[in-house]
N, C-alpha and C positions, 0 to 999 in steps of 0.2 A: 373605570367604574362600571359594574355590572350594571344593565339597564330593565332586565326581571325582576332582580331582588336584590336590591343594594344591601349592604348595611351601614346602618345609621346609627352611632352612638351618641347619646346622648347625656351630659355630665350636668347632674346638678336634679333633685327635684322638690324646689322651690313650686311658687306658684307657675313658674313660666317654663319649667322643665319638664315639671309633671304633666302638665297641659299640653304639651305639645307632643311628647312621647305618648303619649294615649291618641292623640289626632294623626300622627305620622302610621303609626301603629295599624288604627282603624280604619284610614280611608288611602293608604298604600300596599304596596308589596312589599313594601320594606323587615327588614329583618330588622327590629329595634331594641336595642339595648339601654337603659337607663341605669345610669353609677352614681348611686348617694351613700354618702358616710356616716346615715345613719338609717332606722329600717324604720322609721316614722315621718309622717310628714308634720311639721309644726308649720302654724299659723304664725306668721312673723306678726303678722298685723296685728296680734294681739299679745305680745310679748310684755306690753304696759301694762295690761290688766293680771299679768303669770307675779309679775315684780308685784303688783299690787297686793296679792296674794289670792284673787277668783281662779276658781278650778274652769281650766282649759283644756278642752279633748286635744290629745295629738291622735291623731288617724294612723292607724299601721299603711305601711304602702303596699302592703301587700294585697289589704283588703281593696285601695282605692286603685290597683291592676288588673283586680281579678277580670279576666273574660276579655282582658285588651288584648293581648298577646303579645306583652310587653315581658324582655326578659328584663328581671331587676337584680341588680349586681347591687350589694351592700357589702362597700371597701369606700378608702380615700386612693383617689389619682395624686399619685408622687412623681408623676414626667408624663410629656404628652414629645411622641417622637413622629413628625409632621414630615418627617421625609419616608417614613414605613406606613403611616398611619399608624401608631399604638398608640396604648394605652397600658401606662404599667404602673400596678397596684400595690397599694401599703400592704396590704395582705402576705401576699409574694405566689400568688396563683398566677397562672398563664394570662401574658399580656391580651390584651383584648385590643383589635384589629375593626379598622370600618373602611367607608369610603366615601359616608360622608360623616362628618360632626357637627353637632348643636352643640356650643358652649355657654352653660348657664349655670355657672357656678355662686352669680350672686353677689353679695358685700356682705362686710363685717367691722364693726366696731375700729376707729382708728385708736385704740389704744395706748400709743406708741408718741403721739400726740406729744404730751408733754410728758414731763416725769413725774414717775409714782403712778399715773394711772392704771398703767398696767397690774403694778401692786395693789392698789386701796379703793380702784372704782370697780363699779359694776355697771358693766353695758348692759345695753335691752337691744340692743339688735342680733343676738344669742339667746338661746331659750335658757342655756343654764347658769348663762350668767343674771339672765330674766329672777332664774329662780334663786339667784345666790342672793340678788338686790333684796327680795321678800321673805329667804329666813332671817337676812339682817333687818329688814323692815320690824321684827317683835319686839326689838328691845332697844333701837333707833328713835331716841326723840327729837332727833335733829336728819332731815335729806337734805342733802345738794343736789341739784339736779343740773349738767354743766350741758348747755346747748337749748335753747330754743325756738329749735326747727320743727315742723309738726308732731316727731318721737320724741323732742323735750317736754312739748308744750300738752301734749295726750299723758306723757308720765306723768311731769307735773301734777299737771289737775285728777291724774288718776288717783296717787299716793295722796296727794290733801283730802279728796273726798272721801276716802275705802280709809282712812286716817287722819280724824279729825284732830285728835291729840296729837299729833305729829308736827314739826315746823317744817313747813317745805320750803325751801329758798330755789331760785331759778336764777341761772347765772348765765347771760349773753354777751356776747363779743360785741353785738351791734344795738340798734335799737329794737324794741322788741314790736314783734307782727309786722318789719317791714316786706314782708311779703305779703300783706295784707292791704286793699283801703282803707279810707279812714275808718269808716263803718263799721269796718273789719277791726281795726285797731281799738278804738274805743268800746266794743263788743268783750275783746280779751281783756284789755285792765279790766275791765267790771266784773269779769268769772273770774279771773285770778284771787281779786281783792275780795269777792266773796267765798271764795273756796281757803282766803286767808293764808295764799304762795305770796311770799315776801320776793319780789324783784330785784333783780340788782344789774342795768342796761351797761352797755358797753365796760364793760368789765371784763379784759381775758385772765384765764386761770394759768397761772405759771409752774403750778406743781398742785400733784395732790400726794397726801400724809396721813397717815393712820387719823389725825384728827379735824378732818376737813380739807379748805383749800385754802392757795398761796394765789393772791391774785397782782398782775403786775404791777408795781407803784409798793409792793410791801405788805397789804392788805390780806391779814387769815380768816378764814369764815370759818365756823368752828361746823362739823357735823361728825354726824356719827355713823353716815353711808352717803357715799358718793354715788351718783348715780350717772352714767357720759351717754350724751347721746352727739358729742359734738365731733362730727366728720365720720367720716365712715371711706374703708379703702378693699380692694380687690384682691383675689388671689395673685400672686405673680407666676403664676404657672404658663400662664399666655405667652410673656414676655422671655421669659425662660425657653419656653418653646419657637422661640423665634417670631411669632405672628406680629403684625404691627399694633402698636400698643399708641395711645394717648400719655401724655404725661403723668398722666395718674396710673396709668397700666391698665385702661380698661382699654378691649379689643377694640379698633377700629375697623369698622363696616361701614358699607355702602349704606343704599336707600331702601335694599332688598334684603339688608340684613349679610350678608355672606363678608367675610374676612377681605380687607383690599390686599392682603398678601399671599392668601391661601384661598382661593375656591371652591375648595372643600369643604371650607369651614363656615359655618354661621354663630354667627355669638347675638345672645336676647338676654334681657334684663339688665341687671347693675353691672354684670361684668364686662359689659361692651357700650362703647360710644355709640351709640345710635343717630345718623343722620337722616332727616327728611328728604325729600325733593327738595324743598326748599331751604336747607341749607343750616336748616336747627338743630343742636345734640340735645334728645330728650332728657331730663334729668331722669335720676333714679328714683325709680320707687314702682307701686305696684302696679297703679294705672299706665303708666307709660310703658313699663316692660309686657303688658298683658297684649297690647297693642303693635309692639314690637314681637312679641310671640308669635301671634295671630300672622303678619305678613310673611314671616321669615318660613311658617308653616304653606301659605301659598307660595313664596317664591320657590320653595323646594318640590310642592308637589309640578310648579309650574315645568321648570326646568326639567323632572323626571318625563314629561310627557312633552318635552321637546321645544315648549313655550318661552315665551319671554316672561317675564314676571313683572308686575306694576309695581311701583316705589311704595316706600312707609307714605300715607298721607296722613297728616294731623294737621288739624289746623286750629286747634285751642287745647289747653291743660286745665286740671283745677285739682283743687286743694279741700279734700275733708277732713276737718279734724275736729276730733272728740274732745270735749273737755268736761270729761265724767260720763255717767249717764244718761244726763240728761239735759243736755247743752253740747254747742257744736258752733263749729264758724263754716260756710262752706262758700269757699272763693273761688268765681272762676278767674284763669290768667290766659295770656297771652306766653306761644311757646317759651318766650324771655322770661317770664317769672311774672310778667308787668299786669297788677291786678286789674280788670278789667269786665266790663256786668255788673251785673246786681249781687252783693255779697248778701247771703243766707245767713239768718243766726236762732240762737234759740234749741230748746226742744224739737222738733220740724228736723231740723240737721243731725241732732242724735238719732232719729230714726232712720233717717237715710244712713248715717253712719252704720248702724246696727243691720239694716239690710245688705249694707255691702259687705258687711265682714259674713255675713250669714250666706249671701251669696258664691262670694270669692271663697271662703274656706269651708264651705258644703257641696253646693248644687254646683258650680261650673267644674269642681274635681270629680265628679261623677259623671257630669253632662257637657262635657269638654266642647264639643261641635257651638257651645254659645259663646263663647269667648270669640267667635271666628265673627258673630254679627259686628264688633267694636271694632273690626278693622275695613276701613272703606276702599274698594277695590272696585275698579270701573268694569 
């Protein structure tokens, strides 16, 4: 690898792709390349309110490059060839070559799940399937909404509120808000039951069918849009390319973020197992990829100027979530999930909600350099 001016390709620009390709970009030599498959940046975080049907800016990425001096390739990667370094394109343009790689491709909707979802649901972890959920939401007097993890639980109450005629039902595998205190928990039955989302706990969906769902034990819920926000899985591009993968096929990385099979490589966000120093794999989602961003960007500039690099350190998680406008749960955890502190609730936590999103999908894609204060480095 060149030590003037490497190149650096960068795949994926999500919140943690784009962020880093703007920092790599700015405060290197590097010659940096960013490949997304489409020429906007969407707001995932706000995918429940698109299904909902509130007007949501997507930002051109061209606009949110300008003055980086980032070059931005708009194609999808159909192979990743780790013994040449390419990269070669749905397009069928000249493969694109680096020396080192950020892989941040992200997650998507497990679909696949069970049968028929594929066919008759609508995920929110896609913007257009976001948007396919809310042209059927016109004439939908019946949603299912199947998963209640923080994107079940923000859809939910988004479609019961923005859809008061509407029957929302919410369908979990476990009990509901156990990733919550109690505090926590007795907080959501009380916005659900007033937002008037009909529950239905430990219930898995065995099929879904043009008219609702198939729940194990025999049980049909009748609806008239499915809504899944239940698991969510990776590209297998990684795995296909040989790199070491997790069971689930997300990359496996060190503490420093870089590939335990490739050197070259770094993977941040959903599409890689992220371990601490101390020996935790972050979950997916935005905060913890933002963070995992953040160090893999120092451990790269580390290592370009000859250094060693300091580990991911985390030493607590937490949990915002919306339920509507104007209400919110916000739980801190413990890296395990394990609720822990003072659980937040109310109005108070939709503002903080509304500041993050207004944060994360404005000001840190424009002023990248703050996302670097979230990661603690001695």
């Amino acid at each position: 690898m060149t030590t003037t001016s490497p190149r650096i390709a960068v795949l994926g620009a999500g919140y943690t792709g784009l962020t880093i390709a703007h920092l790599l970009a700015r405060r290197t030599a590097a010659q940096v390349t960013l490949v997304n498959d489409r020429d906007r940046f969407v707001e995932r975080m706000r995918n429940h309110q698109v299904a909902a049907g509130h007007t949501v800016r997507h930002l051109p990425l061209r606009d949110l490059l300008r003055g980086s001096g980032v070059r931005l390739v708009v194609d999808r990667v159909t192979r990743l060839d780790t013994t040449d370094r390419r990269i070669d394109l749905a397009g069928g343009g000249e493969p694109l070559t680096y020396d080192l790689l950020v892989y941040a491709l992200g997650s998507h909707a497990d679909l696949d799940a069970v049968p028929g979802a594929a066919e008759h649901a609508c995920a929110v972890a896609g913007v257009e399937q976001a948007e396919r959920l809310r042209d059927r939401m016109g004439a939908a007097g019946t949603v299912a909404v199947v998963g209640a993890g923080p994107t079940g639980l923000e859809t939910a109450a988004e479609l019961a509120e923005t859809h008061p005629g509407h029957t929302v039902r919410l369908i979990t595998g476990g009990a509901l808000g156990r990733e919550l205190s109690e505090r926590g928990r007795d907080h959501l039955r009380r916005a659900l039951d007033r937002l008037g989302v009909q529950v239905w706990e430990n219930a898995t969906v065995a099929k879904v069918d043009a008219n609702g769902v198939l729940l194990e034990g025999g049980r049909h819920l009748a609806a008239d849009a499915v809504a899944w926000t239940a698991g969510f899985r990776v590209s297998g591009l990684a795995a296909q390319a040989g790199l070491a993968v997790d069971e689930h096929g997300r990359m496996l990385v060190d503490a420093t973020l870089r590939s335990r099979s490739h050197p070259e490589v770094y993977g941040i966000g959903d599409a890689a197992a992220a371990l601490t120093r101390d020996g935790h794999v972050l979950r997916m989602g935005c905060g913890p990829g933002g963070l995992a961003g953040a160090c893999a960007f120092h451990a790269i500039t580390a290592r370009l100027a000859g250094r060693d690099p300091e580990p991911l350190r985390v030493e607590a998680d937490a949990l915002c979530i919306g339920l509507g406008a104007r209400d919110g749960i916000f739980q801190p955890t413990g890296l395990d999930g394990t609720p822990r502190g003072r659980t937040l609730t109310g109005r108070p936590v939709a503002l903080i909600k509304k500041a993050v999103l207004r944060t994360t999908g404005r000001y840190n894609l424009r002023h990248p350099g703050v996302s670097l204060l979230a990661a603690r480095q001695r």
